[in-house]
PyMOL CGO cylinders between C-alpha atoms (Angstrom):
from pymol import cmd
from pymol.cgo import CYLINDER

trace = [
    CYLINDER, 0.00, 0.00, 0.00, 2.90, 2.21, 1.28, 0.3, 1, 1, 1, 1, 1, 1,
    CYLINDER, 2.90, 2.21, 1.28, 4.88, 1.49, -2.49, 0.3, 1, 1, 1, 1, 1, 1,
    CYLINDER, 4.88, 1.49, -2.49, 1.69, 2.26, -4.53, 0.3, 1, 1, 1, 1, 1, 1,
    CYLINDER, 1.69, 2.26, -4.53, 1.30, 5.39, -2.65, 0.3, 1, 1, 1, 1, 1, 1,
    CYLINDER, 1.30, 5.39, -2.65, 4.96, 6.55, -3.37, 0.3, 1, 1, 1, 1, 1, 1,
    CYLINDER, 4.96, 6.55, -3.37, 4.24, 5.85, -6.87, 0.3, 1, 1, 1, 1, 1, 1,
    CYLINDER, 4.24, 5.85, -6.87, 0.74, 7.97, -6.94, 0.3, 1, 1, 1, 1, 1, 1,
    CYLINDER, 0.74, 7.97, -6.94, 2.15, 10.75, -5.64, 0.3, 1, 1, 1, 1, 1, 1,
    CYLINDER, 2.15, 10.75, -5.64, 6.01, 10.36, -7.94, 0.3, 1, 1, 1, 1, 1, 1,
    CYLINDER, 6.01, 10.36, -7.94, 3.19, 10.04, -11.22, 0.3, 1, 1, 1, 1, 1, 1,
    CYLINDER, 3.19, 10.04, -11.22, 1.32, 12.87, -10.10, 0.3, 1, 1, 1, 1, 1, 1,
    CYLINDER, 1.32, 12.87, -10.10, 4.33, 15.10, -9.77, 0.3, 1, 1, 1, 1, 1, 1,
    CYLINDER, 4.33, 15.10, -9.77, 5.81, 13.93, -13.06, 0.3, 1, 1, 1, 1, 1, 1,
    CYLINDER, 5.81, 13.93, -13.06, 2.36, 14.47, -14.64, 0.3, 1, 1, 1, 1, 1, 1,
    CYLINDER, 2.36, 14.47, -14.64, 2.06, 18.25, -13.03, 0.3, 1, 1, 1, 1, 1, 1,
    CYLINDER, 2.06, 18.25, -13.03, 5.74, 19.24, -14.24, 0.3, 1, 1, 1, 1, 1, 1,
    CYLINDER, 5.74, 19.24, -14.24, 5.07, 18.11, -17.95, 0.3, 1, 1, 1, 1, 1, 1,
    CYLINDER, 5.07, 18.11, -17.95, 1.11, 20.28, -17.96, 0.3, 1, 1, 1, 1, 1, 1,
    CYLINDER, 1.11, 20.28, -17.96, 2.52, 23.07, -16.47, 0.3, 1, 1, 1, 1, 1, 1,
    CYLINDER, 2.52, 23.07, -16.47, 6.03, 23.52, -19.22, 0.3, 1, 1, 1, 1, 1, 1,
    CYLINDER, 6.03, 23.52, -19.22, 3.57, 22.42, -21.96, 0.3, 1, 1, 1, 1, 1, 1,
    CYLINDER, 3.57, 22.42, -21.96, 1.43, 25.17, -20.98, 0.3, 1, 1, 1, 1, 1, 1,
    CYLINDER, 1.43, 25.17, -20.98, 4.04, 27.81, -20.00, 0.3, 1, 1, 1, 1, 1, 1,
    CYLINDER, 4.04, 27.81, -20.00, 7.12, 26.65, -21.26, 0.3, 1, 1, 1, 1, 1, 1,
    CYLINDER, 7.12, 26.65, -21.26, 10.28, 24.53, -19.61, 0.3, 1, 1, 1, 1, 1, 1,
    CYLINDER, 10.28, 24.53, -19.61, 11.80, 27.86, -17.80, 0.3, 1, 1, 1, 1, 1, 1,
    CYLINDER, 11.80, 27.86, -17.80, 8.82, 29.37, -16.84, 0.3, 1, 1, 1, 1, 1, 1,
    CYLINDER, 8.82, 29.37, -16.84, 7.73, 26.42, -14.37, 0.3, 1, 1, 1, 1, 1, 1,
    CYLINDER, 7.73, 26.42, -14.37, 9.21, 26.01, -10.68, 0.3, 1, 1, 1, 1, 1, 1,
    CYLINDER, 9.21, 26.01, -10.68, 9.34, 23.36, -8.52, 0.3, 1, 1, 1, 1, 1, 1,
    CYLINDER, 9.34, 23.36, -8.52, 6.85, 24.99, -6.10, 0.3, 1, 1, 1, 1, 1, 1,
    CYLINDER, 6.85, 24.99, -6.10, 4.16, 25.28, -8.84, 0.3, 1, 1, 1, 1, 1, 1,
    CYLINDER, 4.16, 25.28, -8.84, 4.88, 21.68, -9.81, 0.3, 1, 1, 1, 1, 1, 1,
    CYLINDER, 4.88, 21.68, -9.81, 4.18, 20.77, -6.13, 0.3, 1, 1, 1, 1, 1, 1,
    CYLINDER, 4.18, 20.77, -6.13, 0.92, 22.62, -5.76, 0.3, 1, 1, 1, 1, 1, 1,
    CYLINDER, 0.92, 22.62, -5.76, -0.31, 21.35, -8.97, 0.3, 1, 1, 1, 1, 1, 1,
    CYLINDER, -0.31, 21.35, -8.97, 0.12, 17.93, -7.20, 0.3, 1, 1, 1, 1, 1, 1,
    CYLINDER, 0.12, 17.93, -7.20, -1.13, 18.70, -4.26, 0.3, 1, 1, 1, 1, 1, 1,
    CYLINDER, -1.13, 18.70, -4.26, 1.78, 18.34, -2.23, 0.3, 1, 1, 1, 1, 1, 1,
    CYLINDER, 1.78, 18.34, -2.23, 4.38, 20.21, -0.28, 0.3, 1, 1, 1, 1, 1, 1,
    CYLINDER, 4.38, 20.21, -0.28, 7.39, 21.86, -1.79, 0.3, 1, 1, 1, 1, 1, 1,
    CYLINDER, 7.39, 21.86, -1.79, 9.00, 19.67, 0.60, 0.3, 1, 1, 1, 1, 1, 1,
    CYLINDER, 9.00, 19.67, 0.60, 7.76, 16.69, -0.64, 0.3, 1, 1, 1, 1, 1, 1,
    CYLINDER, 7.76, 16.69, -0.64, 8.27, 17.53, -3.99, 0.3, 1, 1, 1, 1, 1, 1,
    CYLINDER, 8.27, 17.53, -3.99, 12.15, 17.03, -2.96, 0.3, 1, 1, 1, 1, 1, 1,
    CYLINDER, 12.15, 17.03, -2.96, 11.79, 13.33, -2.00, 0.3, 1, 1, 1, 1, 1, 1,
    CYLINDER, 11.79, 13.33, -2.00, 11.11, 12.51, -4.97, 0.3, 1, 1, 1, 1, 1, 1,
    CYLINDER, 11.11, 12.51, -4.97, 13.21, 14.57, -6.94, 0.3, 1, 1, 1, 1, 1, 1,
    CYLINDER, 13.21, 14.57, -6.94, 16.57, 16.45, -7.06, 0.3, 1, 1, 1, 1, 1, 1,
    CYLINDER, 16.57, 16.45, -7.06, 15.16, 19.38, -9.66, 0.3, 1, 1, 1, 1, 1, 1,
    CYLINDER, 15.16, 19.38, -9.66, 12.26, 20.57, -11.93, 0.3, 1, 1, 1, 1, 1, 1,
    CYLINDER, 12.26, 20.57, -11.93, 13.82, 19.04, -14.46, 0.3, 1, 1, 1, 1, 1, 1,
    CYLINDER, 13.82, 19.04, -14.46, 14.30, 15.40, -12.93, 0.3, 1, 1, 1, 1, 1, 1,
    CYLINDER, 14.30, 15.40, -12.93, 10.72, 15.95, -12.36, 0.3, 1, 1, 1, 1, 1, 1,
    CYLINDER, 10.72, 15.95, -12.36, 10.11, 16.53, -16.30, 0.3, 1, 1, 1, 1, 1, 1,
    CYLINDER, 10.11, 16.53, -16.30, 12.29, 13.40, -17.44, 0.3, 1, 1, 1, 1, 1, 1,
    CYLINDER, 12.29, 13.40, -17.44, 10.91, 11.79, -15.04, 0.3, 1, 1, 1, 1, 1, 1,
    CYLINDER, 10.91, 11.79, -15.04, 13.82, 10.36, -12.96, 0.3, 1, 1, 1, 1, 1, 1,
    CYLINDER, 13.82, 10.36, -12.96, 12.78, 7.95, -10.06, 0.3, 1, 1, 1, 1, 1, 1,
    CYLINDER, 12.78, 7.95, -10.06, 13.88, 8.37, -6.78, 0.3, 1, 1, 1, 1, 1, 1,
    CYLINDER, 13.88, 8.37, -6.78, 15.39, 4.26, -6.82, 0.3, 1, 1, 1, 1, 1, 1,
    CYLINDER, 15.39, 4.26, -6.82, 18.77, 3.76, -7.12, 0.3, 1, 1, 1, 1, 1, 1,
    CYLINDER, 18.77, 3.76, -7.12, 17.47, 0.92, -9.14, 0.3, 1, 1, 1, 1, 1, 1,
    CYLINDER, 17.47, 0.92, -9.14, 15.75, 1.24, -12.23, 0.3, 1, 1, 1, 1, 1, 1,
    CYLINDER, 15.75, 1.24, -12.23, 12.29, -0.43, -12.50, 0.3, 1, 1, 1, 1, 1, 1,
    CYLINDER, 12.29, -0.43, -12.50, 13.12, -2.75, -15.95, 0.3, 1, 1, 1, 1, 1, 1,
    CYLINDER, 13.12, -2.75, -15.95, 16.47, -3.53, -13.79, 0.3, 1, 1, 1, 1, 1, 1,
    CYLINDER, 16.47, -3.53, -13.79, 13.85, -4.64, -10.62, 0.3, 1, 1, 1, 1, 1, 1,
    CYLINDER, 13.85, -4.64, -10.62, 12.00, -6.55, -13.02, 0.3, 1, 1, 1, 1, 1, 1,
    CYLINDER, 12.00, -6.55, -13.02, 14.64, -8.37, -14.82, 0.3, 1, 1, 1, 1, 1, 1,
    CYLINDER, 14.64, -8.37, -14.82, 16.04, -9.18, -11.31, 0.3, 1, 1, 1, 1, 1, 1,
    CYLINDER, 16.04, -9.18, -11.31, 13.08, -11.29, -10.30, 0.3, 1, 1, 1, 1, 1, 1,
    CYLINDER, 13.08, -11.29, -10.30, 12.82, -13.41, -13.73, 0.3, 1, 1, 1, 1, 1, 1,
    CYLINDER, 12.82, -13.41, -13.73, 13.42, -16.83, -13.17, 0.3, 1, 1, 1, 1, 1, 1,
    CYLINDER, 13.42, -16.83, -13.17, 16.85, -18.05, -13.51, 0.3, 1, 1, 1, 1, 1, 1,
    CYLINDER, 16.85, -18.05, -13.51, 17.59, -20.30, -16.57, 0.3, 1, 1, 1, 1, 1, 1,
    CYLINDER, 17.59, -20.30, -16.57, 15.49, -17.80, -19.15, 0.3, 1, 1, 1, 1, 1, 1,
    CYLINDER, 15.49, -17.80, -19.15, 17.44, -17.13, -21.73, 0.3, 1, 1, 1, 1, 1, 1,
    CYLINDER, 17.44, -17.13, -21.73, 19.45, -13.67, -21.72, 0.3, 1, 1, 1, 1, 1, 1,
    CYLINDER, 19.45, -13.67, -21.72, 16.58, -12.28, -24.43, 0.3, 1, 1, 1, 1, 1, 1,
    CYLINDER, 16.58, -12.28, -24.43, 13.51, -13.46, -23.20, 0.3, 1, 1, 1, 1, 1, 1,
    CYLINDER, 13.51, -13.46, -23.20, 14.41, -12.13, -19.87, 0.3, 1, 1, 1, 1, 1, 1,
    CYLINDER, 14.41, -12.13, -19.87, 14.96, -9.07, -21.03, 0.3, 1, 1, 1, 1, 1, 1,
    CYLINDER, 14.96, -9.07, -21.03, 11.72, -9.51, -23.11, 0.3, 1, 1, 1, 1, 1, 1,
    CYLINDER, 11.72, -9.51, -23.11, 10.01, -9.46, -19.83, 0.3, 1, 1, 1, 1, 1, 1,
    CYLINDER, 10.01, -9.46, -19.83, 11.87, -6.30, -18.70, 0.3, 1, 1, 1, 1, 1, 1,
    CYLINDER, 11.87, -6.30, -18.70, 10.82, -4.62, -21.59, 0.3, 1, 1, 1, 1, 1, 1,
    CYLINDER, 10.82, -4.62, -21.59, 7.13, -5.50, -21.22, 0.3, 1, 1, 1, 1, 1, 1,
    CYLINDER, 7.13, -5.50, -21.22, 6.71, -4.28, -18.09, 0.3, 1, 1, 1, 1, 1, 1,
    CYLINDER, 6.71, -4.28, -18.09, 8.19, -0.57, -19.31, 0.3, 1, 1, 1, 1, 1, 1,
    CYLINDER, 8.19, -0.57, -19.31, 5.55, -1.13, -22.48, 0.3, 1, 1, 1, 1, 1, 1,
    CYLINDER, 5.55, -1.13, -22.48, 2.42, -1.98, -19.55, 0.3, 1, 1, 1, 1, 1, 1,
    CYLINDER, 2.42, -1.98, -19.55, 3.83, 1.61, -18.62, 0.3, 1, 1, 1, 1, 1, 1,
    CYLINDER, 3.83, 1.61, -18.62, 3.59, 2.99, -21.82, 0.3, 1, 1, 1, 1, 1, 1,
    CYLINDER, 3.59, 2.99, -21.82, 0.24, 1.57, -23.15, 0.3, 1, 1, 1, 1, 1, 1,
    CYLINDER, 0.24, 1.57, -23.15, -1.68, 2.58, -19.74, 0.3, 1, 1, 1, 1, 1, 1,
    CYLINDER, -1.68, 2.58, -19.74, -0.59, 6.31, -20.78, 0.3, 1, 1, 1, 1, 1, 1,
    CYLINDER, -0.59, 6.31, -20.78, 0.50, 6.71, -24.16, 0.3, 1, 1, 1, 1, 1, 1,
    CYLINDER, 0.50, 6.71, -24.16, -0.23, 11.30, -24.13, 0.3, 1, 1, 1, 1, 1, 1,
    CYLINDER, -0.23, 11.30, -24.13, 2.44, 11.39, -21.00, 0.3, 1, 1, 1, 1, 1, 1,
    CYLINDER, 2.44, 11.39, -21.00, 4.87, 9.47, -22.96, 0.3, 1, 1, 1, 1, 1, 1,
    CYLINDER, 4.87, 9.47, -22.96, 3.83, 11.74, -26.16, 0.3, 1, 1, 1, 1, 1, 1,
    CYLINDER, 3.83, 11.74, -26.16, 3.91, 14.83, -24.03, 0.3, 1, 1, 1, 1, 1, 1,
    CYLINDER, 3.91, 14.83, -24.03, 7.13, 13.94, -22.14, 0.3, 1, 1, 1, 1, 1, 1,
    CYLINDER, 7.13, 13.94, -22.14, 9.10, 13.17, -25.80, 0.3, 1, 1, 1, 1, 1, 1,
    CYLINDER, 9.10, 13.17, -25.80, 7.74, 16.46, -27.51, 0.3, 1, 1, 1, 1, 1, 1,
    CYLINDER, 7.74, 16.46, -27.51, 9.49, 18.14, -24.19, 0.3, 1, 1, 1, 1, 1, 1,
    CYLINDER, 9.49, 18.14, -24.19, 12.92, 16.23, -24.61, 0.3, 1, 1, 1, 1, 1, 1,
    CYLINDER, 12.92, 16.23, -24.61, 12.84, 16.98, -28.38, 0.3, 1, 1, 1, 1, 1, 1,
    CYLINDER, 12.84, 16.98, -28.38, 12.55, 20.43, -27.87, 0.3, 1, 1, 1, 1, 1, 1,
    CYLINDER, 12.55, 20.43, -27.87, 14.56, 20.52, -24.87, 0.3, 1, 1, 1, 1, 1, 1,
    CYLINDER, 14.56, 20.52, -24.87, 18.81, 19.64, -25.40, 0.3, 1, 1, 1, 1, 1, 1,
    CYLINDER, 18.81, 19.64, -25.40, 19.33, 19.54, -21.77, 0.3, 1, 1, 1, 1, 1, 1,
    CYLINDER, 19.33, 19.54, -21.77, 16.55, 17.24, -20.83, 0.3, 1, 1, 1, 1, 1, 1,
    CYLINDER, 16.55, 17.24, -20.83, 17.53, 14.96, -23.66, 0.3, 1, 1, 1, 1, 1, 1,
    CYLINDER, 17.53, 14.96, -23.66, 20.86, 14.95, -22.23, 0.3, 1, 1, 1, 1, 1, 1,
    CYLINDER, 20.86, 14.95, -22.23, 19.41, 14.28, -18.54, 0.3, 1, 1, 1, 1, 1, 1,
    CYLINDER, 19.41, 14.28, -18.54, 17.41, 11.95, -20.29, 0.3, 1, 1, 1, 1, 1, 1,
    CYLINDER, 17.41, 11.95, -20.29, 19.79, 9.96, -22.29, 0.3, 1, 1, 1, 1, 1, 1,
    CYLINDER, 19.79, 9.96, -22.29, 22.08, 9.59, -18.72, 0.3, 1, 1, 1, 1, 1, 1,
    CYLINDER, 22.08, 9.59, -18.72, 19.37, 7.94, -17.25, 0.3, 1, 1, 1, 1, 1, 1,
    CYLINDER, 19.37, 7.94, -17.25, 18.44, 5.61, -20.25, 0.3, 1, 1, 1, 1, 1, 1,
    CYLINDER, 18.44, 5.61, -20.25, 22.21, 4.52, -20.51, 0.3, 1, 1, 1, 1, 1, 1,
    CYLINDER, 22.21, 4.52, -20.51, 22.65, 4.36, -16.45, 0.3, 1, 1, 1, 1, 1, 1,
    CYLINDER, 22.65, 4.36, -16.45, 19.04, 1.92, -17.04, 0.3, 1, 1, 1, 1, 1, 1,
    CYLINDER, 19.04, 1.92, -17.04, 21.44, -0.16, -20.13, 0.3, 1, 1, 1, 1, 1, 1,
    CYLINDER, 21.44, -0.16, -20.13, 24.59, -0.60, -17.28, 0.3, 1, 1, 1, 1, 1, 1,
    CYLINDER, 24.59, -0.60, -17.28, 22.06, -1.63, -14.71, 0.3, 1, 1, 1, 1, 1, 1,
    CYLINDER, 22.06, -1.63, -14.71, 20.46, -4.16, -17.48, 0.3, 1, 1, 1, 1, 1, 1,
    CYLINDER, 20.46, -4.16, -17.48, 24.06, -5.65, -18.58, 0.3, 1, 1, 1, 1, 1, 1,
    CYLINDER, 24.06, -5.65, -18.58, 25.29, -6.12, -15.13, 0.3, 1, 1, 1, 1, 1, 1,
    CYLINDER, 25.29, -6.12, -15.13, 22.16, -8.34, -14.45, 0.3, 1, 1, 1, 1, 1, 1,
    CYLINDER, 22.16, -8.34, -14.45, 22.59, -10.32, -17.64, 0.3, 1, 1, 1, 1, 1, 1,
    CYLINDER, 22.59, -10.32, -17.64, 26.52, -10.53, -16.71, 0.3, 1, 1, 1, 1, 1, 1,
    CYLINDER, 26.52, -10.53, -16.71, 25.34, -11.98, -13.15, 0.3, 1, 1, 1, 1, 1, 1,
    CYLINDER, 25.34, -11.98, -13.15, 22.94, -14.04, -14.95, 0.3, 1, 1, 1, 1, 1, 1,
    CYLINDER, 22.94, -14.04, -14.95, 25.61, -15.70, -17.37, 0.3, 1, 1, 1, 1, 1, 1,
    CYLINDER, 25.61, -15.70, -17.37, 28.88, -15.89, -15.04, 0.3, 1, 1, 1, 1, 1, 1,
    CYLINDER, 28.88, -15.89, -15.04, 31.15, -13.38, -16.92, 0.3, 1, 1, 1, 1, 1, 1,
    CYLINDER, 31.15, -13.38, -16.92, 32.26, -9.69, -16.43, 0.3, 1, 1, 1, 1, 1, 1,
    CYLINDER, 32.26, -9.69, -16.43, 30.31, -7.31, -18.27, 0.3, 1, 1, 1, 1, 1, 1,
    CYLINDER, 30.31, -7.31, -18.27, 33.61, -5.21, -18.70, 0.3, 1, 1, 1, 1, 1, 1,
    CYLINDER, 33.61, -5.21, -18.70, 35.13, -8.39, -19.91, 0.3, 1, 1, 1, 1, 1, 1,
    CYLINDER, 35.13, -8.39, -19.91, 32.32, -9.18, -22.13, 0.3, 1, 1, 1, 1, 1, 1,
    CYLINDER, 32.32, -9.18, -22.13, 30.63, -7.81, -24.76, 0.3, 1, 1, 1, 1, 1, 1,
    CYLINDER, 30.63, -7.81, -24.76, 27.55, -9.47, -24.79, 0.3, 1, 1, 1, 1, 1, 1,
    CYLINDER, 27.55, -9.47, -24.79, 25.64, -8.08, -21.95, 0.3, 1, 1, 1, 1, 1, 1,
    CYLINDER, 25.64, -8.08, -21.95, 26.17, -4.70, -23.49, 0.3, 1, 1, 1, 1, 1, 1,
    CYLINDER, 26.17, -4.70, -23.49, 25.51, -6.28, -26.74, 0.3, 1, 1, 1, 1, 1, 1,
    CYLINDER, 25.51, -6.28, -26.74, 22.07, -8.17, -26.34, 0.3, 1, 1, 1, 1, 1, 1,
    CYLINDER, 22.07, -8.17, -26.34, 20.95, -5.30, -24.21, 0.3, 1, 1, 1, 1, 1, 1,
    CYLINDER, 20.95, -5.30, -24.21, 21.69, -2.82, -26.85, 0.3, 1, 1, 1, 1, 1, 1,
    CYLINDER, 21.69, -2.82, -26.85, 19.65, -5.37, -28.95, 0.3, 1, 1, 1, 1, 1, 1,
    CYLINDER, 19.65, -5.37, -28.95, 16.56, -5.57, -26.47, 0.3, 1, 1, 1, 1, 1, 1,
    CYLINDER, 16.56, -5.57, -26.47, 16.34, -1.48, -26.16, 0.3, 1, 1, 1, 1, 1, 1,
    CYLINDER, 16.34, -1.48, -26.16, 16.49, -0.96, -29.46, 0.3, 1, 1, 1, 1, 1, 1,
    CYLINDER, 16.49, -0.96, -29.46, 13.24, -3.26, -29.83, 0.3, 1, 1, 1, 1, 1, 1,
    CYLINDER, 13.24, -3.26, -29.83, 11.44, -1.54, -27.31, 0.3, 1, 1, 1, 1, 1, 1,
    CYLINDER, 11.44, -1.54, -27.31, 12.11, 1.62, -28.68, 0.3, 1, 1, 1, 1, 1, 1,
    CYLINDER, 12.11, 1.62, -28.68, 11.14, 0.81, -32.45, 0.3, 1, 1, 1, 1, 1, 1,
    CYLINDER, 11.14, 0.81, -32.45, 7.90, -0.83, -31.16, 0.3, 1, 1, 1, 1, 1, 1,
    CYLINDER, 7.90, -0.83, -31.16, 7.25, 2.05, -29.18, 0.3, 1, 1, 1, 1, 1, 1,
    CYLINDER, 7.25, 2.05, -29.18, 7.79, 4.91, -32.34, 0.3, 1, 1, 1, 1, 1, 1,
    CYLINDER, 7.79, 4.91, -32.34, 6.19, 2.60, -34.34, 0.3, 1, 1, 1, 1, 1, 1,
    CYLINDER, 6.19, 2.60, -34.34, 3.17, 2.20, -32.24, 0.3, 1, 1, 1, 1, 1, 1,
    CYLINDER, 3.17, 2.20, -32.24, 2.90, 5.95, -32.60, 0.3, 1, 1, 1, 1, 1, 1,
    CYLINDER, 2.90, 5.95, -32.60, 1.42, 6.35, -36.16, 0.3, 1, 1, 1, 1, 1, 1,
    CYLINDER, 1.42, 6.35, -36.16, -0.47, 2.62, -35.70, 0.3, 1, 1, 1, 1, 1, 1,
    CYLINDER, -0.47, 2.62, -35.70, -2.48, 3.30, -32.68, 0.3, 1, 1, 1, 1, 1, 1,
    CYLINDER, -2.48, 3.30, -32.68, -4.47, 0.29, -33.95, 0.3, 1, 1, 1, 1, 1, 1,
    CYLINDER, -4.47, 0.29, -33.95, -1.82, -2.20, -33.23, 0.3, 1, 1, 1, 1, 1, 1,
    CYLINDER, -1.82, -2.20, -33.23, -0.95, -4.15, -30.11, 0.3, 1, 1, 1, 1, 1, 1,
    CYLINDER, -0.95, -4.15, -30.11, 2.38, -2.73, -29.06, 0.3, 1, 1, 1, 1, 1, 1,
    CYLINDER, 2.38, -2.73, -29.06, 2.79, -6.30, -27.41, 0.3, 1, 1, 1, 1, 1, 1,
    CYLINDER, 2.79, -6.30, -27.41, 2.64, -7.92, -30.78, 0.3, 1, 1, 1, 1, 1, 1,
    CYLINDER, 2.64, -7.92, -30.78, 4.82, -6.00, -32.11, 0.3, 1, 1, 1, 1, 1, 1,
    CYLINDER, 4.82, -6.00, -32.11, 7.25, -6.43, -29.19, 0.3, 1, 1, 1, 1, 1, 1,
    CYLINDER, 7.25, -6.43, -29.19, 7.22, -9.70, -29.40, 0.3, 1, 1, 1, 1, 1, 1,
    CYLINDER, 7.22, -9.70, -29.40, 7.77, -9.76, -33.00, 0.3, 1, 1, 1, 1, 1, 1,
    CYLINDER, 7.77, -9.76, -33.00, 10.81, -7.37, -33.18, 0.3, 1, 1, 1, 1, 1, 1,
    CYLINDER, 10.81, -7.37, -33.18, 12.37, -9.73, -30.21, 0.3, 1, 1, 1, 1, 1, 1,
    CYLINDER, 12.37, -9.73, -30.21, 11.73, -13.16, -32.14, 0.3, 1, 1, 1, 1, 1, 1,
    CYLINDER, 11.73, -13.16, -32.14, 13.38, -11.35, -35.19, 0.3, 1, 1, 1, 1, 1, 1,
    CYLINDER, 13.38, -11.35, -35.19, 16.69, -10.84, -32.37, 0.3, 1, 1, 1, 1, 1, 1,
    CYLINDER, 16.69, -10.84, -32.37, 15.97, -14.30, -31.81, 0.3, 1, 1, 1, 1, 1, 1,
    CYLINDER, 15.97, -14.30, -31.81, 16.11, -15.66, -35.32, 0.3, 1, 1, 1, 1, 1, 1,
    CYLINDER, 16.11, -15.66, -35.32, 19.67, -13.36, -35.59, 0.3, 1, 1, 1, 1, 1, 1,
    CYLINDER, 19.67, -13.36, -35.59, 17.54, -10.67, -37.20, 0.3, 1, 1, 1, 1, 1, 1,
    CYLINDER, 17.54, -10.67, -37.20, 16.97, -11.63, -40.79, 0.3, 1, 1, 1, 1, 1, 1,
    CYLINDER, 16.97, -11.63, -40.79, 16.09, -9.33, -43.70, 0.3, 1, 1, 1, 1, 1, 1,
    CYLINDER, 16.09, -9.33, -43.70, 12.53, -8.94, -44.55, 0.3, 1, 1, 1, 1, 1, 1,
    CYLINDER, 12.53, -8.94, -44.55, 11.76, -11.20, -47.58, 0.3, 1, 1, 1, 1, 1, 1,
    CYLINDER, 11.76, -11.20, -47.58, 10.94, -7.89, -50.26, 0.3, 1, 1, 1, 1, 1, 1,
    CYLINDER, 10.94, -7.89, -50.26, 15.05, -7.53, -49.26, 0.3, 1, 1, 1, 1, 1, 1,
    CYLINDER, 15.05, -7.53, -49.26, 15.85, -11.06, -51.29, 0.3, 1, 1, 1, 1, 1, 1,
    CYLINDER, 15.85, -11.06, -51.29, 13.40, -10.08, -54.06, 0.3, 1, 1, 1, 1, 1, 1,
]
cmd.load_cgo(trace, "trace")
């Protein structure tokens, strides 16, 4: 009760930073509005995050990322890919149960170099957290290694496509489509057929 609570009010916060710099802009908003919007305290507003603009990438408070929580509880003896399948679904259940924040939240990143930058750290600090698992997961050093990195690099990459290609196909199940691109990894990722033609 105590976890979904946290998570209520961190979504709420996150939610309230992105209406109020689509509305007035990224420089206009403080963290004080952000927490009123909420309905919280400025003071809470710092437990969950550092600045405005953690608040607008939406940065959790976790040292852990959530795909890295995720990925820790799959069962051992899954395959590096279709553990990492299951990672990825989870951040897609995320994605699919609010599609305009994730809209909103990219439009802001695209227009925004220093939240893309603050948002690319905490995508590739996500991609470390991921490789270390799989590393853990297989017996080797991911520093040693290459493939953690590797078939991580592989699995984000699908989640990303299906999730831009999702965009202009609302009509599709983003699932399908994840499952697809990671069966295609699976295979070794062979050209579409029109390709041999």
């Amino acid at each position: 009760m105590r976890e979904r609570k946290k998570q209520q009010t961190w979504l709420a916060l996150h939610r309230a930073a992105l209406d109020l710099a689509c509305a007035h802009g990224v420089n206009e908003v403080t963290t004080e509005q952000i927490a009123a919007a909420a309905g919280v305290s400025a003071r809470t507003f710092f437990n969950y995050f550092p600045t405005k603009e953690a608040a607008l990438v939406g940065l959790r408070p976790d040292a852990i990322s959530p795909m890295a929580a995720v990925l820790h509880a799959v069962p051992d003896g899954t395959s590096p890919l279709e553990a990492l399948y299951v990672a990825c679904s989870e951040l897609l259940t995320d994605f699919i149960e609010d599609p305009e924040l994730w809209r909103r939240r990219r439009e802001l990143l695209t227009a925004n170099a220093g939240l893309l930058r603050l948002a690319s750290a905490r995508n590739h600090n996500t991609e470390q957290q991921l490789a270390v698992i799989i590393a853990e997961r297989l017996g080797c050093d991911e520093n040693e290694d290459p493939y953690p990195s590797l078939v991580v690099g592989a699995a984000m990459a699908a989640l990303r496509a299906t999730i831009r290609f999702h965009g202009p196909h609302p009509e599709t199940d983003p699932f399908d489509t994840l499952r697809e691109a990671f069966d295609l990894l699976a295979a070794g990722l062979p050209a579409p057929d029109r390709f041999g033609e």
